[in-house]
Backbone as XML, in Angstrom:
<?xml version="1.0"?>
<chain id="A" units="angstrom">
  <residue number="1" name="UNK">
    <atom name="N" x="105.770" y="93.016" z="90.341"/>
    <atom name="CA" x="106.540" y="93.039" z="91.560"/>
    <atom name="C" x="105.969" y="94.036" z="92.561"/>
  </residue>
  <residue number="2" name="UNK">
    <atom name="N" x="105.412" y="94.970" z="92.004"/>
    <atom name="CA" x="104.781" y="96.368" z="92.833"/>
    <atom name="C" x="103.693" y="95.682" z="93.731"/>
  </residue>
  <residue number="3" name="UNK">
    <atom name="N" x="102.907" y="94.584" z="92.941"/>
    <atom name="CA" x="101.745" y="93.867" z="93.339"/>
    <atom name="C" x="102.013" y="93.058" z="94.912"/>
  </residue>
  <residue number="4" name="UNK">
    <atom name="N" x="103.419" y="92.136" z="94.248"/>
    <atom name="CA" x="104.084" y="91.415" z="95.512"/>
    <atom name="C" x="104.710" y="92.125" z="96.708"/>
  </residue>
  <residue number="5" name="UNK">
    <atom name="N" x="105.183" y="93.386" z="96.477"/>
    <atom name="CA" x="105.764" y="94.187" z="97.565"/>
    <atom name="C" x="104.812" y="94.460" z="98.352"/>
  </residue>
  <residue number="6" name="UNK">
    <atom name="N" x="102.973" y="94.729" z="97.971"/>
    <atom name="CA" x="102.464" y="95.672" z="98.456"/>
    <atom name="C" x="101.698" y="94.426" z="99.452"/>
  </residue>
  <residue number="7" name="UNK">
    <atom name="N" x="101.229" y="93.594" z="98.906"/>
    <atom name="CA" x="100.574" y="92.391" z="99.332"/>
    <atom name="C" x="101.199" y="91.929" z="100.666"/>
  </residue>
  <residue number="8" name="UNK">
    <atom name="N" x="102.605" y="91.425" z="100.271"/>
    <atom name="CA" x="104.126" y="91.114" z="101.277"/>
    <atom name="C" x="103.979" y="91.606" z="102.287"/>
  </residue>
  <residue number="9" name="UNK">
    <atom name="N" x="103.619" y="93.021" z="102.613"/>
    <atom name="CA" x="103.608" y="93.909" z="103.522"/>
    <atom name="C" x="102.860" y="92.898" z="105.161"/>
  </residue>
  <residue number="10" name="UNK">
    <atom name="N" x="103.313" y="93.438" z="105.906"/>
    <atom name="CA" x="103.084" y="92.512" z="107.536"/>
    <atom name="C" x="101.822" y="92.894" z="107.666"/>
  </residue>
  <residue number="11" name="UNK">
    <atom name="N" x="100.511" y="92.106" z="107.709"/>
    <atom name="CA" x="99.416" y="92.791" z="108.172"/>
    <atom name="C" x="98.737" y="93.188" z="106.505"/>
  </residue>
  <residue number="12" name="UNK">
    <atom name="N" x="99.430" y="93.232" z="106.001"/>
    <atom name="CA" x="98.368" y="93.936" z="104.854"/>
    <atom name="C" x="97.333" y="92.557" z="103.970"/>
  </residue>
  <residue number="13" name="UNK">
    <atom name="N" x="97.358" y="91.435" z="103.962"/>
    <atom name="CA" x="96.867" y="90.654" z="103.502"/>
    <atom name="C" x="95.571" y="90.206" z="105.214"/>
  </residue>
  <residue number="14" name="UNK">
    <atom name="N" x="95.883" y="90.530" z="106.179"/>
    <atom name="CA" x="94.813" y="90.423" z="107.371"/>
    <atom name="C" x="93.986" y="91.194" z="106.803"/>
  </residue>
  <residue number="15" name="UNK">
    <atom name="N" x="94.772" y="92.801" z="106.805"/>
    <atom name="CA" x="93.769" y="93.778" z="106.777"/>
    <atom name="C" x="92.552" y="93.542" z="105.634"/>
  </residue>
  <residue number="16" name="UNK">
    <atom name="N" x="92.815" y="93.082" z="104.371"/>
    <atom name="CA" x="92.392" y="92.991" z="103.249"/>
    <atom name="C" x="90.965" y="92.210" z="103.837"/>
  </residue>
  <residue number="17" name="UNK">
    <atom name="N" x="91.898" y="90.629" z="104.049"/>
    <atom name="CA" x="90.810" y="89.796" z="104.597"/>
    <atom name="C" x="89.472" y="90.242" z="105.655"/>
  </residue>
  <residue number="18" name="UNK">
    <atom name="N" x="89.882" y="91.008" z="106.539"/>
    <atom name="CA" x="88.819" y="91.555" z="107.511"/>
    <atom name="C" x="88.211" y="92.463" z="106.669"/>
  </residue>
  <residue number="19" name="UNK">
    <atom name="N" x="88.596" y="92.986" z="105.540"/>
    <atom name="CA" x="87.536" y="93.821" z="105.058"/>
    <atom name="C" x="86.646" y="93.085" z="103.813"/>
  </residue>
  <residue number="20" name="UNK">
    <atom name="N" x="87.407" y="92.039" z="103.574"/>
    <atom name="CA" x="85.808" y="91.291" z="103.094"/>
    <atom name="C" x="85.171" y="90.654" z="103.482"/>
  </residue>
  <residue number="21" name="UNK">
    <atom name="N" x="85.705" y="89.974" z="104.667"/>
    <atom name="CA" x="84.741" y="88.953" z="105.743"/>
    <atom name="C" x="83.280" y="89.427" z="105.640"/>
  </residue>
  <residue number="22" name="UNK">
    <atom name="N" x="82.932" y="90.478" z="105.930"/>
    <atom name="CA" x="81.736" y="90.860" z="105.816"/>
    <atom name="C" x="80.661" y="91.428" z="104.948"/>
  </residue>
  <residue number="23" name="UNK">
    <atom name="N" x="82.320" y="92.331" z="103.974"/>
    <atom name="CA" x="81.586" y="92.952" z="102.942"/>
    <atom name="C" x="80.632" y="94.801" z="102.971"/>
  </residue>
  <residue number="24" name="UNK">
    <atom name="N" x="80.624" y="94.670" z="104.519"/>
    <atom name="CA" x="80.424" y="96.182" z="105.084"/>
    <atom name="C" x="81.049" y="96.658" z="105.093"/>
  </residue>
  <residue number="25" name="UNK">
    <atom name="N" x="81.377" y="98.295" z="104.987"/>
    <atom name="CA" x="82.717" y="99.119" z="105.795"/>
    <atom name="C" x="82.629" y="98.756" z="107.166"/>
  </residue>
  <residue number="26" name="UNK">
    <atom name="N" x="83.552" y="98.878" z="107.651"/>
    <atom name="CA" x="84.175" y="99.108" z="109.105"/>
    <atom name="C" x="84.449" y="100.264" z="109.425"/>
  </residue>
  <residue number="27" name="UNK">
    <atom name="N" x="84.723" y="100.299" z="110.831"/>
    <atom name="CA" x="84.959" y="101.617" z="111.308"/>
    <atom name="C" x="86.874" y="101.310" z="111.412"/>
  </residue>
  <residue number="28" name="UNK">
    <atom name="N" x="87.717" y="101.987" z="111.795"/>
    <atom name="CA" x="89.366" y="102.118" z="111.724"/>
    <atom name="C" x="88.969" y="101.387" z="113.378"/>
  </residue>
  <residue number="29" name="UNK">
    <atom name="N" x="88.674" y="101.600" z="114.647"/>
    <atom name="CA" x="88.864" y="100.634" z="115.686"/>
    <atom name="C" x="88.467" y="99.322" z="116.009"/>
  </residue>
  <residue number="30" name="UNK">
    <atom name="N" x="87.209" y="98.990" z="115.249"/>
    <atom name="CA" x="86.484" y="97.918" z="114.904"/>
    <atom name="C" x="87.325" y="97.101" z="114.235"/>
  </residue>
  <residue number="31" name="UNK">
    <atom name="N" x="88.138" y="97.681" z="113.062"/>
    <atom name="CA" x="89.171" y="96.641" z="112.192"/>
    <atom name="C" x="89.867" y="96.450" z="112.870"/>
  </residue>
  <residue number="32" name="UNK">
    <atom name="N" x="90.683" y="97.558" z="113.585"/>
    <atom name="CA" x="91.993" y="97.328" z="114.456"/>
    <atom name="C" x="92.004" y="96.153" z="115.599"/>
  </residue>
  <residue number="33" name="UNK">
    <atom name="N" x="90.352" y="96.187" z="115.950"/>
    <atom name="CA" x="90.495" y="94.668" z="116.907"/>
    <atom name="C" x="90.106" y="93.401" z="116.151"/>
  </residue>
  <residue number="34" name="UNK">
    <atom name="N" x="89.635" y="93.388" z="114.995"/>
    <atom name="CA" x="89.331" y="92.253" z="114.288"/>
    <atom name="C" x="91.061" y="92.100" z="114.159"/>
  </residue>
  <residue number="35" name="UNK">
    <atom name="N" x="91.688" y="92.569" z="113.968"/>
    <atom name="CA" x="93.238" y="92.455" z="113.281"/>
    <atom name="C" x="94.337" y="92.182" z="114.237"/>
  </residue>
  <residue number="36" name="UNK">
    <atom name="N" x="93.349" y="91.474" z="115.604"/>
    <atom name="CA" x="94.487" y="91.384" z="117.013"/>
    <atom name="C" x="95.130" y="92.997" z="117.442"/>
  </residue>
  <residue number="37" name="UNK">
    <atom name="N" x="93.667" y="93.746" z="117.426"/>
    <atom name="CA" x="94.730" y="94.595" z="117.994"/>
    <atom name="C" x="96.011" y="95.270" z="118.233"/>
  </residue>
  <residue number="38" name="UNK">
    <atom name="N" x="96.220" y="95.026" z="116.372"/>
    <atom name="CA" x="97.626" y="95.543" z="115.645"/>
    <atom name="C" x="97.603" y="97.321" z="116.292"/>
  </residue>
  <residue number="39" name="UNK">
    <atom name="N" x="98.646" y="97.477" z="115.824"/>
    <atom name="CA" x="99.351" y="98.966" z="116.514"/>
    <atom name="C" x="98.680" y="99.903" z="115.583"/>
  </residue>
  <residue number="40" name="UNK">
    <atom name="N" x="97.727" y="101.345" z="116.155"/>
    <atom name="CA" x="97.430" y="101.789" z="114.994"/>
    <atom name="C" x="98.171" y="102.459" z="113.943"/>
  </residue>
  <residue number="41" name="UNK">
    <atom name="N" x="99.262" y="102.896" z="114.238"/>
    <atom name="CA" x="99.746" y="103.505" z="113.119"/>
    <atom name="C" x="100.174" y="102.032" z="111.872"/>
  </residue>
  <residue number="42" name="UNK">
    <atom name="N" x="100.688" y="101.336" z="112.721"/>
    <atom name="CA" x="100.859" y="99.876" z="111.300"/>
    <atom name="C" x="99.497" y="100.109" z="110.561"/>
  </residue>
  <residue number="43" name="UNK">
    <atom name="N" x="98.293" y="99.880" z="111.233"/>
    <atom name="CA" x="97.047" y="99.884" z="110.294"/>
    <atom name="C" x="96.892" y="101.491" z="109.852"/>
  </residue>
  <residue number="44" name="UNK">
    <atom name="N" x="97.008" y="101.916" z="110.224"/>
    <atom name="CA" x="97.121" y="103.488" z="109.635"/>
    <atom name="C" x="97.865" y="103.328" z="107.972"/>
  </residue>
  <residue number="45" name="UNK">
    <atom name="N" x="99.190" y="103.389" z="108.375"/>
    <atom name="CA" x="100.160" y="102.794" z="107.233"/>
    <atom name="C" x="99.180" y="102.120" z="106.555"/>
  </residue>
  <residue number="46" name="UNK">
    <atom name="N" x="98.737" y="101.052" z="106.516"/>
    <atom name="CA" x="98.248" y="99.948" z="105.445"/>
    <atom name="C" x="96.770" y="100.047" z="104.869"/>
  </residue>
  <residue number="47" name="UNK">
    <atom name="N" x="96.360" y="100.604" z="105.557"/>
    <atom name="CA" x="95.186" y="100.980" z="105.407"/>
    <atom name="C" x="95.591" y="102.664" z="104.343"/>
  </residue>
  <residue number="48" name="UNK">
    <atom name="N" x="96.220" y="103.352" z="104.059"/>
    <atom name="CA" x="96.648" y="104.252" z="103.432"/>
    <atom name="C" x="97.259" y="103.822" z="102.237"/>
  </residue>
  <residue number="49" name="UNK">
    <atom name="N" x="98.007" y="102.352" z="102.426"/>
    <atom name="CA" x="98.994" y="102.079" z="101.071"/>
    <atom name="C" x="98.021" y="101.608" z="100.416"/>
  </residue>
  <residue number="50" name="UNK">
    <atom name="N" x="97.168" y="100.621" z="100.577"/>
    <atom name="CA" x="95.762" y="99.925" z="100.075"/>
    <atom name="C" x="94.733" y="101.070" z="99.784"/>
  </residue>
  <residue number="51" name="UNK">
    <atom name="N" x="94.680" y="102.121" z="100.076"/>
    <atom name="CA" x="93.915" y="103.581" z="99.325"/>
    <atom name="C" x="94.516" y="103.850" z="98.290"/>
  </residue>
  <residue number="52" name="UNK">
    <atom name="N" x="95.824" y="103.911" z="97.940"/>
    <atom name="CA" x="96.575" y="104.537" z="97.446"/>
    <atom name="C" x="96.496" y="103.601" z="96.238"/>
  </residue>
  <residue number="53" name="UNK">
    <atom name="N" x="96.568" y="102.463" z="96.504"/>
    <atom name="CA" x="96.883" y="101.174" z="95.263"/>
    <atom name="C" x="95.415" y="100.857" z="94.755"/>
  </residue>
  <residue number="54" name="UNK">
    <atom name="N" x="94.558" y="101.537" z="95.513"/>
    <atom name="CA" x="93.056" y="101.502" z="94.800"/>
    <atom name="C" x="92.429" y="100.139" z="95.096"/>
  </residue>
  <residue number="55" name="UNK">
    <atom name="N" x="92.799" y="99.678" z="96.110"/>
    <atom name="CA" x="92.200" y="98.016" z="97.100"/>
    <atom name="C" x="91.224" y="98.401" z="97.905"/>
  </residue>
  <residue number="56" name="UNK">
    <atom name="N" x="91.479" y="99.643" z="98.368"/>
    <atom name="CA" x="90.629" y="100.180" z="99.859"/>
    <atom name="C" x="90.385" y="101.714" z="99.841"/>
  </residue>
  <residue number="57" name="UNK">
    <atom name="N" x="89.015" y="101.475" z="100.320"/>
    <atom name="CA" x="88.825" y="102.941" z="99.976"/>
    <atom name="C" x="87.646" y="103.477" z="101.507"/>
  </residue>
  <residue number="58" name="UNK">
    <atom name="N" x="87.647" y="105.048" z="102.251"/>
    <atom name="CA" x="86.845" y="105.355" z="103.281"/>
    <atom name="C" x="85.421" y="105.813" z="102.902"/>
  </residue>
  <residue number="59" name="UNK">
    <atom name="N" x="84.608" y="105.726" z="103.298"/>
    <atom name="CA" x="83.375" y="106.509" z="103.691"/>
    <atom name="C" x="83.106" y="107.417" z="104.740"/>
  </residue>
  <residue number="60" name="UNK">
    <atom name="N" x="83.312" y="108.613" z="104.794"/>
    <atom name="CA" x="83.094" y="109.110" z="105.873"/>
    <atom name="C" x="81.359" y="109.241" z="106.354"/>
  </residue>
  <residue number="61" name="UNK">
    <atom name="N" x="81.384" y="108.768" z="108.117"/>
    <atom name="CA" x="80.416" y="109.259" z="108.347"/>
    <atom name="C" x="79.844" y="109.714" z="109.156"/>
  </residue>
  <residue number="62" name="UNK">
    <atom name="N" x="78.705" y="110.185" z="110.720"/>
    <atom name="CA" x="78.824" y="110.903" z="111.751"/>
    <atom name="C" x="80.043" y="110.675" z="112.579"/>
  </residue>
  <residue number="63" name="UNK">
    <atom name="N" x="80.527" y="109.249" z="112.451"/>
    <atom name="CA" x="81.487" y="109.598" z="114.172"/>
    <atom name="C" x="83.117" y="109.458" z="113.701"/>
  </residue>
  <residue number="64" name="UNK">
    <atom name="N" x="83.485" y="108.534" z="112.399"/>
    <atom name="CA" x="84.443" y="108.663" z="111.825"/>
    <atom name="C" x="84.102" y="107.765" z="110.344"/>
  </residue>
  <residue number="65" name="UNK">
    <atom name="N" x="85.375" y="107.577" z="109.845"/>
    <atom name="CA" x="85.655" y="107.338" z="108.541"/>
    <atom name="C" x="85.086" y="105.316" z="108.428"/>
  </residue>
  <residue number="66" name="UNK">
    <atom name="N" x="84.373" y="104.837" z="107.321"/>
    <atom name="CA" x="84.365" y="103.313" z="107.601"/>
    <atom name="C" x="85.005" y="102.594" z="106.758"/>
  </residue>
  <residue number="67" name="UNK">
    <atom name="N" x="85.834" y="101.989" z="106.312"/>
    <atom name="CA" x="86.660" y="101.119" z="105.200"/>
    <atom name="C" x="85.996" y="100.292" z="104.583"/>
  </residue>
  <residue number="68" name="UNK">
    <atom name="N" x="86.052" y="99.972" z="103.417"/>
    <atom name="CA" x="85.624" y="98.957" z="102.244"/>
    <atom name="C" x="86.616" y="98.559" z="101.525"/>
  </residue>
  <residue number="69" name="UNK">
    <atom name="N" x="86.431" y="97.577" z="100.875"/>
    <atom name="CA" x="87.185" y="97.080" z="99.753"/>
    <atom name="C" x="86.387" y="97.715" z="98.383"/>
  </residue>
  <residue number="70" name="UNK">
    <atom name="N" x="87.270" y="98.616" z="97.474"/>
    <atom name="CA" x="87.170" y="98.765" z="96.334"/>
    <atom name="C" x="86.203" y="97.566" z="95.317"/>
  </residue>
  <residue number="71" name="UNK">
    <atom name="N" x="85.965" y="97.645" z="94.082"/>
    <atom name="CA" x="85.789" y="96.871" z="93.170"/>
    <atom name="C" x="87.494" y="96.161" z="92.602"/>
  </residue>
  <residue number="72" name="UNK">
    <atom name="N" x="88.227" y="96.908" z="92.657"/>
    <atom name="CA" x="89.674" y="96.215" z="92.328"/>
    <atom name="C" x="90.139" y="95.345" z="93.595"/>
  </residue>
  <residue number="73" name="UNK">
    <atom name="N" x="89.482" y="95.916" z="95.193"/>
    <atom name="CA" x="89.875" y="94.690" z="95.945"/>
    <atom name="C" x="88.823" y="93.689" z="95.864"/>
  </residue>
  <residue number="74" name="UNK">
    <atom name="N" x="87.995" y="93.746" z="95.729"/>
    <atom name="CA" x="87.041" y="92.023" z="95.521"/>
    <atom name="C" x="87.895" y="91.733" z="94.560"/>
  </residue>
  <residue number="75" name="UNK">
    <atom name="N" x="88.308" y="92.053" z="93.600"/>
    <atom name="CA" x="88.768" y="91.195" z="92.230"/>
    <atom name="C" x="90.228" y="90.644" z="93.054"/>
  </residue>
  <residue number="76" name="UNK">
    <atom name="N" x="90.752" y="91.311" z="93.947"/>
    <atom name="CA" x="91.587" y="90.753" z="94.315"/>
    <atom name="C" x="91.414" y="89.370" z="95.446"/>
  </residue>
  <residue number="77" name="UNK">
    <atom name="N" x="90.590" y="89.933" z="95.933"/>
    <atom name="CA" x="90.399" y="88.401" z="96.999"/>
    <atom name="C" x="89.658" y="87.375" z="95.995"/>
  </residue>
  <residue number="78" name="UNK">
    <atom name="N" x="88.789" y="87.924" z="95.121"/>
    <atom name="CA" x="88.413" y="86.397" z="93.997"/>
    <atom name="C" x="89.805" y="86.013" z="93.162"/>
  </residue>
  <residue number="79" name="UNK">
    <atom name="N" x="90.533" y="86.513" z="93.376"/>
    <atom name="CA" x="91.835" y="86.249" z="92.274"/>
    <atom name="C" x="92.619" y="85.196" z="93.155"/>
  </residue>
  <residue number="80" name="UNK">
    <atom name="N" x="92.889" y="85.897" z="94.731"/>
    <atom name="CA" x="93.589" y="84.759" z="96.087"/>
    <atom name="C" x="92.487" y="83.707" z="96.024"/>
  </residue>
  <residue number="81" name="UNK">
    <atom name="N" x="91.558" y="83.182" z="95.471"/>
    <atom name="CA" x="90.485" y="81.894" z="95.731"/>
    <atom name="C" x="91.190" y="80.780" z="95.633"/>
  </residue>
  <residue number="82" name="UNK">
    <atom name="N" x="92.029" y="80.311" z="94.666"/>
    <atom name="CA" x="92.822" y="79.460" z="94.443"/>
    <atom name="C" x="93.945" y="79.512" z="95.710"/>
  </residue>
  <residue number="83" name="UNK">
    <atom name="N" x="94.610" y="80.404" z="96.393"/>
    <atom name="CA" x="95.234" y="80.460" z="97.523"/>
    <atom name="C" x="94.613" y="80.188" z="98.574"/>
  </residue>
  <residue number="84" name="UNK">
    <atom name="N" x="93.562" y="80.753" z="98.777"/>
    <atom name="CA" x="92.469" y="80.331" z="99.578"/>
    <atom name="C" x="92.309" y="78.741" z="99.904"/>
  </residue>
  <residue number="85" name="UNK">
    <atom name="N" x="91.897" y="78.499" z="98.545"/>
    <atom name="CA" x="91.519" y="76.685" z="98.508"/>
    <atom name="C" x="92.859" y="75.633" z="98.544"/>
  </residue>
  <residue number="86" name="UNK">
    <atom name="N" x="94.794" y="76.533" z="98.416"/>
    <atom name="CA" x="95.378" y="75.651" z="98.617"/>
    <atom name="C" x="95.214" y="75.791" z="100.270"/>
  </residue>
  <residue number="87" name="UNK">
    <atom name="N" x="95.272" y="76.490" z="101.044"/>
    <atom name="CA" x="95.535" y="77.004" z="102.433"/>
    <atom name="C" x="94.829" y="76.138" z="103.277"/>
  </residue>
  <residue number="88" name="UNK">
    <atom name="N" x="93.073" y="75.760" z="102.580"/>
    <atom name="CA" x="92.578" y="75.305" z="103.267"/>
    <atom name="C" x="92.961" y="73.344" z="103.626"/>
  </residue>
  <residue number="89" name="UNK">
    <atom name="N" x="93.318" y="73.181" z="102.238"/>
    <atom name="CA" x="93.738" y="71.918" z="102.176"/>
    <atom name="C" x="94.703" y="71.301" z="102.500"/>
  </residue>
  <residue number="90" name="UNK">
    <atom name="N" x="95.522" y="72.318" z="103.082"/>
    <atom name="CA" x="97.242" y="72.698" z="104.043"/>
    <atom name="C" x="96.667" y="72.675" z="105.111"/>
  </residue>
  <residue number="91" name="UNK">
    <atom name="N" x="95.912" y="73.495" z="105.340"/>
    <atom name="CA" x="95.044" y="73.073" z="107.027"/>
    <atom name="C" x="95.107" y="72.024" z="107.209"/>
  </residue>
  <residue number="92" name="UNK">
    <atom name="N" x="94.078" y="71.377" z="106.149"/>
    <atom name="CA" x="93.360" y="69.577" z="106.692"/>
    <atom name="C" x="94.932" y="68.648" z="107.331"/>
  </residue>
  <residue number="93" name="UNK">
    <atom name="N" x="95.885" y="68.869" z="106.466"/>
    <atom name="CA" x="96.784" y="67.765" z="106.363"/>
    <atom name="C" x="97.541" y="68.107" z="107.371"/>
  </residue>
  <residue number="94" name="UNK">
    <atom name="N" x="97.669" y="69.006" z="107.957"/>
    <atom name="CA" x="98.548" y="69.257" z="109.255"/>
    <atom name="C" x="98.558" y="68.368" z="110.655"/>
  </residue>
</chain>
């Protein structure tokens, strides 16, 4: 249930996604506009609960901090694949 609360969260399944789209860290303003330009403290918040739950983790480096997904968050977006592949097939039929 801890899993579903944290996931549930508004924005926290974007955030996730923009940080594997690429697979690089990001910088915290770079995500914030991949993410529509969500409010920063929301990404602040989520970006902190996803540190905390061991999904997301910073690099600091000259100008600020860059975000990654953990080894426990890839396992998590290969785990959503099957969500992934119903979503897409919910697309088609719309």
């Amino acid at each position: 249930m801890a899993a579903l609360d944290l996931l549930g969260r508004r924005w926290t399944l974007r955030v996730i996604w923009e940080l594997h789209v690429d697979g690089a860290p990001i910088g915290f303003r770079d995500l914030q506009r991949r993410c529509d330009d969500m409010s920063s403290s929301v990404l602040s918040t989520r970006l902190t609960e996803l540190r905390e739950a061991g999904i997301a983790a910073s690099t600091s480096t000259a100008a600020q901090p860059a975000w990654h997904l953990t080894a426990l968050g890839d396992d998590l977006v290969t785990a959503m694949g099957p969500l992934l592949d119903w979503s897409r097939a919910w697309a088609e039929r719309r």
